[in-house]
C-alpha positions as CSV (number, residue, x, y, z in Angstrom):
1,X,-5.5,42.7,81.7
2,X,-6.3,39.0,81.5
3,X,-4.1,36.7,79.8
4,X,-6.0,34.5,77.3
5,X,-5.5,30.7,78.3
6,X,-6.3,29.3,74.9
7,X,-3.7,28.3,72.5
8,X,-3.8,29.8,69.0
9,X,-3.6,27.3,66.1
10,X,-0.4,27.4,64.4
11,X,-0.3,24.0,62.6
12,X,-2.2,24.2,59.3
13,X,-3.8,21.0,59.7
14,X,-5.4,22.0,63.0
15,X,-6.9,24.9,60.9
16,X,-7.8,22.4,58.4
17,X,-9.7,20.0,60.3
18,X,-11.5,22.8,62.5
19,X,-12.6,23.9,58.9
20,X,-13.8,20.5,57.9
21,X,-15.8,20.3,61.1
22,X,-17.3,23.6,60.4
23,X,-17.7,23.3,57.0
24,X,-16.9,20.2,54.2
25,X,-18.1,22.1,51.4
26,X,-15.9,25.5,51.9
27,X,-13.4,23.1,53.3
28,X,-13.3,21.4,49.6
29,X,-13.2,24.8,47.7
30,X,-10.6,26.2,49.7
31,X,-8.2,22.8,49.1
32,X,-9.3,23.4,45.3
33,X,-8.3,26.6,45.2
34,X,-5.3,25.9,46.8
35,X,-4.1,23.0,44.6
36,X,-4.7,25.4,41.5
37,X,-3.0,27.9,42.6
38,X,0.0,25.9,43.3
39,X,-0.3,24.4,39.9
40,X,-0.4,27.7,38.5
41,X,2.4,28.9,40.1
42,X,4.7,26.0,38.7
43,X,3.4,26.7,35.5
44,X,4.3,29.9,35.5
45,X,7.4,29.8,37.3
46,X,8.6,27.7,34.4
47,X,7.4,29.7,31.4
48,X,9.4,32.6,33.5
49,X,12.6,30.2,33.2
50,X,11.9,29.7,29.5
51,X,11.5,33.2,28.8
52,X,14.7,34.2,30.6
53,X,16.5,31.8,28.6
54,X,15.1,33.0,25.5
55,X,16.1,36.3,26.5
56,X,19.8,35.4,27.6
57,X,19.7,33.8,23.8
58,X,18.6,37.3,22.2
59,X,21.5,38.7,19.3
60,X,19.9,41.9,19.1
61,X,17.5,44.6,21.0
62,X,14.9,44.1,18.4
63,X,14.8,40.1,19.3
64,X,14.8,41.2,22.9
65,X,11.6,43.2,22.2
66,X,9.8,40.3,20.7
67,X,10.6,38.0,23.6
68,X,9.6,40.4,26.0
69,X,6.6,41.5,24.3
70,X,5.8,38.1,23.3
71,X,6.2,36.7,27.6
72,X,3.7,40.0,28.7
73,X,1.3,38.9,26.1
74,X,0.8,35.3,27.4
75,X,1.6,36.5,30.8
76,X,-2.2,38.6,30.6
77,X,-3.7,36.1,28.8
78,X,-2.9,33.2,31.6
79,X,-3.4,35.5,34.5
80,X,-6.9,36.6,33.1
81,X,-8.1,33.0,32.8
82,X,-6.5,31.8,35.7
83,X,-8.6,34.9,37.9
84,X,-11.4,33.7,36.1
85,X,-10.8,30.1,36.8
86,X,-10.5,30.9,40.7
87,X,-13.5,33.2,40.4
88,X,-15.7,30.6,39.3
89,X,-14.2,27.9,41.6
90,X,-15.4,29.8,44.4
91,X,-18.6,30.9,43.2
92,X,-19.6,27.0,42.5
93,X,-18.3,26.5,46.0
94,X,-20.3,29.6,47.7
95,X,-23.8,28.7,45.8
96,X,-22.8,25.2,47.3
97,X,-22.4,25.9,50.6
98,X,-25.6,28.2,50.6
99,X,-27.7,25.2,49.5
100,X,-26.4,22.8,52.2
101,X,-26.8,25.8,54.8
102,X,-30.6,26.5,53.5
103,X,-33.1,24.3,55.5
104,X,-35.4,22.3,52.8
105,X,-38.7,23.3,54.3
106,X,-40.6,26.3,53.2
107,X,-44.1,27.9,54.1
108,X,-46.0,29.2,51.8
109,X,-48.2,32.5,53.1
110,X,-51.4,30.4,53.0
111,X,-50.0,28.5,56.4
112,X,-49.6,31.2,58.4
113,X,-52.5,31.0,60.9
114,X,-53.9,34.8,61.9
């Protein structure tokens, strides 16, 4: 069996820029989606930190209930909109990227000679 000769891409920005060349507007979504994922991660890795203190801080099991309760709560609530967020980043950037691909010209059934 034949060896393949070509060397896979490793380095993200080689990925990157073949994506650019292929396509900008996917390209643009995907960075998007990556920078708001990465602020939603932060963002969430800290209100983990604050609940954990909150629950190191707890005097009773009914107190430890509440914060617990009160963390799963928000928890849903920012997971839900951040899914939705995402969902319609990449809708925006699918219906965009089906524009720029479709070709501006289109015949009517009258100009098709017979």
């Amino acid at each position: 069996m034949a060896k393949s000769t070509q060397k896979a891409m490793t380095n993200p920005a080689e990925m990157t820029s073949a994506m650019m060349a292929m396509n900008p507007i996917a390209t643009a979504t995907w960075l998007k989606i990556m920078n708001e994922s990465a602020e939603f991660l932060a963002e969430r890795l800290k209100k983990d930190l604050e609940t954990q203190k909150a629950m190191l801080a707890c005097k009773s099991p009914a107190d430890l209930l509440k914060v617990q309760s009160d963390f799963y709560k928000t928890a849903i609530e920012h997971y839900t909109k951040e899914t939705t967020r995402l969902f319609e980043m990449m809708s925006k950037g699918a219906t965009s990227s089906i524009a720029e691909a479709t070709s501006g010209h289109a015949r009517g059934y009258d100009d098709v000679p017979l």
